[in-house]
N, C-alpha and C positions, 0 to 999 in steps of 0.2 A: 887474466883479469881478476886478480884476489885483491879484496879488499882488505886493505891496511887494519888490525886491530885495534888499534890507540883510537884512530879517528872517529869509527860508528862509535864507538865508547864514550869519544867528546862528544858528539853531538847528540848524543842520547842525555850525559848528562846536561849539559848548556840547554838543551831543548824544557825536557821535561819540569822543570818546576814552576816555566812560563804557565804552563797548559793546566796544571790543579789552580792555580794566583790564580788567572783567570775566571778559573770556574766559581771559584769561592768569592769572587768581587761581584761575580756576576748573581750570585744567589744570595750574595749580602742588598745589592742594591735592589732583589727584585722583593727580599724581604722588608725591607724600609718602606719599597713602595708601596706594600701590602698593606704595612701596619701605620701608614699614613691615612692610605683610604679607609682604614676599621675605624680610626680615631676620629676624621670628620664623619664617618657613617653613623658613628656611638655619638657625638657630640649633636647631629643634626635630630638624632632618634630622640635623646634628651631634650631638646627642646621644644620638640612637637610633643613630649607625650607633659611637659611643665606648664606650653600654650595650654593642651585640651582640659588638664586637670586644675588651670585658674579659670579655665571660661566655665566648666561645669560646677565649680565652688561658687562663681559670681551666679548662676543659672541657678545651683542651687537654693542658693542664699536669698536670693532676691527675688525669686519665682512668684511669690503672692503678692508683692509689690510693686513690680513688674507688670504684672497683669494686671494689678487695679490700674497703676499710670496709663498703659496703653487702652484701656476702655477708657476712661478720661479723655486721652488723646483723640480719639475716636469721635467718640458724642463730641467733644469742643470744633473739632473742626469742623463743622456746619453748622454750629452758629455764629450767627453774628452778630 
């Protein structure tokens, strides 16, 4: 039972560069999926931190005026 030397030789080479393709397609895709979830994670982060810093510019800004209208609003609403 010896095995023919040509053959393992084909099949080593025919086999083998399935198996690196493979692995690199696979580490490419899991890299894109990666850097898909960073981009909406960074896009989502950016917007929350754009929301908090126009509500705390409006909060800031209009904090004494604000507070007058809403005492206004206050006292007005029980009279009639």
């Amino acid at each position: 039972m010896s095995h023919n030397q040509n053959q393992i030789n084909t099949e080593i080479v025919g086999i083998s560069p399935a198996v690196p393709t493979a692995i690199s397609m696979q580490v490419s895709a899991h890299s894109t999926g990666l850097m898909y979830e960073q981009s909406v994670l960074n896009q989502h982060r950016d917007s929350l931190i754009g929301l908090s810093n126009s509500v705390m510019g409006i909060k800031k800004m209009g904090s004494r005026k604000l507070k007058k209208e809403l005492m206004m609003l206050r006292k007005s609403r029980f009279d009639f």
